[in-house]
N, C-alpha and C positions, 0 to 999 in steps of 0.2 A: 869112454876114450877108445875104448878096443873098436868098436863101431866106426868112428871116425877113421881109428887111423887104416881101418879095411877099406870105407871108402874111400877114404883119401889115395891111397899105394893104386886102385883099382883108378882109380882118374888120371894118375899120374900115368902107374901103365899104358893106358887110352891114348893120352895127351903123346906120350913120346910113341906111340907104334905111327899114331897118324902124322908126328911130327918126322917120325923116320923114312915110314914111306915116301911119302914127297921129296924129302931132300935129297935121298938116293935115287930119283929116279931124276930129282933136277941135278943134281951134280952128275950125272951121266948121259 
């Protein structure tokens, strides 16, 4: 379980960095 949920936090992290870049740079 502890594995998953490491990978899991580390994808999510991923998912919203590359999801954040982009919008802040299209919302500007």
């Amino acid at each position: 379980q502890v594995r998953i949920s490491r990978a899991a936090m580390k994808a999510a992290q991923e998912a919203a960095k590359a999801a954040k870049a982009p919008a802040k740079g299209k919302k500007k």
